[in-house]
C-alpha positions, 0 to 999 in steps of 0.5 A: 518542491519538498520544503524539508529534506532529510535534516541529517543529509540535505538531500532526499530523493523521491522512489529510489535510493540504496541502504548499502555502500553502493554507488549512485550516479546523477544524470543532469536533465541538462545534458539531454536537451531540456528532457524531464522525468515527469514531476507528477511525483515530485512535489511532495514534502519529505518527512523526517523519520526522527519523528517517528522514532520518538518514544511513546508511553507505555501500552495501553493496559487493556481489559479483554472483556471490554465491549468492541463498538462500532465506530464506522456509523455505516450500514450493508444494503438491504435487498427491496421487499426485505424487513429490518429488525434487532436481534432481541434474543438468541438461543444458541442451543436450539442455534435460533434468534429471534428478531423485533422488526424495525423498519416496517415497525410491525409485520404485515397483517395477515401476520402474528404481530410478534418477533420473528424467528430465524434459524441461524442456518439462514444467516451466512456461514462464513461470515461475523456471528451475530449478537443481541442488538444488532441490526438484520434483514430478513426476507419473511417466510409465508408458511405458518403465520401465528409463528412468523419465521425469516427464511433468509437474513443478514446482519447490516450493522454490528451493534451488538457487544463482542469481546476481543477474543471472540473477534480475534477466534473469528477472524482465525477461523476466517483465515483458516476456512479461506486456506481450505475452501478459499472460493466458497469463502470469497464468495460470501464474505465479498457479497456487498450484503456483507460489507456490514461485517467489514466496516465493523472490523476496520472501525472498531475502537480498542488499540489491540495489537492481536486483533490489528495482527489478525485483521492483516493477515485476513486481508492479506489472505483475502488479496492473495486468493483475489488476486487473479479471479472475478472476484477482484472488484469486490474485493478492491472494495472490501481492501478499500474500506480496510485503507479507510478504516479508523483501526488503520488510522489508529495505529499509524498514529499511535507506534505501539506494536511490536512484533508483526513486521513480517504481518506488514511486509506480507500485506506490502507484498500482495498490496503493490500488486493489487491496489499500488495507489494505497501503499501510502496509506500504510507508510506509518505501519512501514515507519514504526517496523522500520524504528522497531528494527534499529536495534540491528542495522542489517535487519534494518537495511534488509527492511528498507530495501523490501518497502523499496521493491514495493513502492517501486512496483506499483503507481499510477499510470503515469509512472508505468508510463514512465518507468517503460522509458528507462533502461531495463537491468540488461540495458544499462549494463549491456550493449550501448542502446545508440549500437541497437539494430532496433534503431531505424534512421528518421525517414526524410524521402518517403511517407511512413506507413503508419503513424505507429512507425512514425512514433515507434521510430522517433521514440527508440530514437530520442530514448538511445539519445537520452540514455546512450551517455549514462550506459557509457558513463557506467561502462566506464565506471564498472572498467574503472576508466570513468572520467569525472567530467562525463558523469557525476558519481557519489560514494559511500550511499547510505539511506538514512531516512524514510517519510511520507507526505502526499502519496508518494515516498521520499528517502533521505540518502547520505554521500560522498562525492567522487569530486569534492564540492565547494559551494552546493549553492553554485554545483548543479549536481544532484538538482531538483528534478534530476534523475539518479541511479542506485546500485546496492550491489555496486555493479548496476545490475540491480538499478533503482531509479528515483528523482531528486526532490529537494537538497539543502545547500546549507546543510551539504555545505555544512558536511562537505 
C-alpha cells in the first residue's frame, strides 16, 4: 500500500481520475464475491506534487562556446578485420580527415606507416559531423599503399569538442532530412554502428533548454516514422538509450525549462504508443508542464487529462488484460450486460465442445455478474433515480495532484460524498484496492477507470 497519499485530500488513486466537477462512483470489491482488479499496479507511493512545484534558483547562465563532452563512456561496434583510430586533423575544404591508427597501433606491413586518409563521403551522410579527437573505424583500402587511404568508416565514440549551436544545427537539419526522405534517413542513423552518435546525444553534460527541445523532437520524429515498419526494433533501442540517458535524468531534477510543453506532449503522444512501459520515466518532465501551467487552471486541467489518456493507453500485459475485463464506453452507458443474447447459460447436461467455449461461456458469465450492478447503479444515476444504498457516488471531483513512484501514476483526487461520513476509519467506502469510475463529462460516456491506492482517514476526517 502507498505510505503517502495526496496530503491536500487523503486519497489518491492509481491510472484513473477526473480534473473536472464530474462525478465519480466506488464499486466495493465486496459486492461481487471477493472479485479484485489485479494489485500488480497498486503498491506504489504516491508522491506529493508540491514538491515539485517548489522554486529553484535561477537559470544557469551558460556560455554557447562551451565544449559539450561525452558522459555516457560508451562506444559503437566495430565490424571484425576493421582498424580503429583518432581523428588527428581534418580539412574541410578538401571535405577529407586524416586519422592515427590506435588499435592495431600501426597499420599493416606492406603499408606506409603514417595516418590514413578518409574522404568524409565514406563517413555516413545523415549522421553527427565528426571533429578532431574522436574515435573511428575504417575499413583499409588496398589500392596505393605509400598513401594508405580508408574507404569506408564510422565514428564509435564522440570525443572530440563540439559547441551547442553545432549540436543543436545538426539535430534541425536531422529533424528536417527525416520529414523529407524519412526511410533512407532511418536507415542509417538506426544501424547499431551508430548507436555511438546517440549516446553522445543523450549524455552529454550542459543543462541547455535548446538542445533538450531539439533532442524531443528528433526522437519524437524518429518514433513517429518508426512506428509501424521493420525498423521498430532499432528504433526501440535507439528511444531506450534516450530513457536511459543522463540529459533526461538532468532535466527531471533540475525544473528549469520553460516553454516545450507541447515538445513533452508530443513526445507522450508517440511514447504510449511505442514503448508505454517507459512513460514513467518522464513523469518529472510531466511535472515540471504541469507547475509551469498553474498560472491558468484551464490550461492545467487540459494538461492533466492528456497525460491521463496516455498513461491510460499503455502498460503491461497485465494491465491489457485487465482493461479487456472492464465495461467499453458503449457498455457502461447501454443495454444491462445480465440482458445480453451473448450470455450462453452454464451447461449442466452435455460435455462442451471445446475447452474455448467452456472458458468463453464462464467468462461473459462471471464479467455480467460483476458489472450488471454498477451499469444499474449509472442508469440510475443518469435518470436521477439513484439510490444511495446501491452504490456509493461522489461529487464535485477535482484532481489536485499528480506523482510518481515506481513505474506507475498516482493522482491525488478531491471530493464531496453524496452522503456524508462520519468516521472514514469505520466507512468502507473508497477502500484500498477498490475500483472506481470517473466521468469529467458527468454522463459516463467518457469513463476513466483507476483503483484506489491509499486513503488518509485522519486527513478525510479532518475535511469531512
Amino acid at each position: 500500500m502507498s505510505k503517502k497519499p495526496y496530503p491536500q485530500t487523503g486519497l489518491s488513486v492509481d491510472v484513473g481520475c477526473s480534473s473536472s466537477s464530474g462525478p465519480m462512483v466506488e464499486w466495493s470489491t465486496s459486492n461481487i464475491h471477493d472479485y479484485r482488479p489485479s494489485r500488480s499496479g497498486t503498491k506504489y507511493n504516491f508522491e506529493p506534487c508540491h514538491e515539485v512545484g517548489k522554486k529553484t534558483t535561477s537559470r544557469p547562465k551558460f556560455v554557447k562556446q562551451d565544449f559539450l563532452k561525452n558522459n555516457s563512456g560508451q562506444r559503437g561496434p566495430v565490424p571484425k578485420t576493421w582498424i580503429t583510430g583518432t581523428i588527428n586533423g581534418i580539412i574541410d575544404a578538401k571535405n577529407i580527415l586524416f586519422v592515427k591508427p590506435t588499435n592495431p597501433p600501426g597499420l599493416p606491413r606492406d603499408y606506409t606507416q603514417k595516418d590514413v586518409m578518409i574522404p568524409f563521403r565514406y563517413f555516413p551522410e545523415f549522421v553527427l559531423s565528426m571533429r578532431k579527437g574522436d574515435l573511428v573505424a575504417f575499413r583499409l583500402g588496398n589500392k596505393e599503399k605509400e598513401k594508405p587511404m580508408g574507404i569506408k568508416a564510422h565514428v564509435i565514440q564522440y570525443c572530440g569538442q563540439r559547441t551547442v549551436d553545432s549540436v543543436i544545427e545538426y539535430l534541425c537539419q536531422f529533424s528536417e532530412s527525416l520529414q523529407e526522405e524519412p526511410r533512407k534517413v532511418l536507415v542509417e542513423v538506426l544501424s547499431p554502428t551508430h548507436c555511438a552518435m546517440w549516446y553522445f546525444l543523450c549524455n552529454i553534460n550542459v543543462l541547455c533548454t535548446d538542445v533538450f527541445r531539439n533532442i524531443l523532437i528528433a526522437m519524437t520524429t524518429l518514433i513517429q516514422f518508426s512506428h509501424d515498419s521493420d525498423l521498430r526494433d532499432p528504433a526501440k533501442e535507439t528511444t531506450e538509450i534516450f530513457m536511459k540517458g543522463k540529459l533526461l535524468a538532468k532535466f527531471s531534477k533540475q525544473p528549469n525549462v520553460k516553454d516545450f510543453t507541447e515538445e513533452v506532449i508530443s513526445f507522450c503522444k508517440q511514447l504510449a504508443g511505442f514503448m508505454p512501459s517507459y512513460l514513467y520515466k518522464i513523469m518529472p518532465l510531466i511535472e515540471i508542464c504541469i507547475c509551469h501551467s498553474k498560472k491558468d487552471p484551464t490550461d492545467q486541467v487540459k494538461l492533466l487529462l492528456e497525460f491521463i489518456k496516455f498513461f491510460s493507453r499503455g502498460g503491461a500485459i497485465e494491465e491489457k488484460l485487465f482493461k479487456s475485463l472492464l465495461p467499453s464506453k458503449k457498455e457502461l452507458v447501454g443495454q444491462l450486460m445480465e440482458k445480453s443474447t451473448d450470455l450462453n447459460s452454464v451447461n449442466d447436461e452435455t460435455p462442451y465442445h471445446s475447452y474455448n467455449e467452456y472458458e468463453e461461456t464462464y467468462f461473459k458469465l462471471l464479467r455480467a455478474e460483476c458489472f450488471s450492478s454498477i451499469q444499474q447503479g449509472i442508469l440510475n444515476l443518469r435518470k436521477k433515480e439513484l439510490n444511495d444504498l446501491d452504490m456509493n457516488c461522489f461529487q464535485s471531483i477535482r484532481l489536485v495532484g499528480i506523482g510518481m513512484s515506481g513505474k506507475r501514476p498516482s493522482f491525488g483526487i478531491s471530493f464531496k460524498p453524496a452522503k456524508p461520513v462520519r468516521d472514514w476509519r469505520k466507512s468502507t467506502q473508497l477502500m484500498y484496492g477498490n475500483l472506481v469510475c470517473l466521468s469529467p463529462r458527468q454522463n459516463f460516456s467518457d469513463p476513466i477507470w483507476g483503483v484506489v491506492s491509499n486513503r488518509d482517514e485522519n486527513l478525510l476526517n479532518e475535511k469531512s
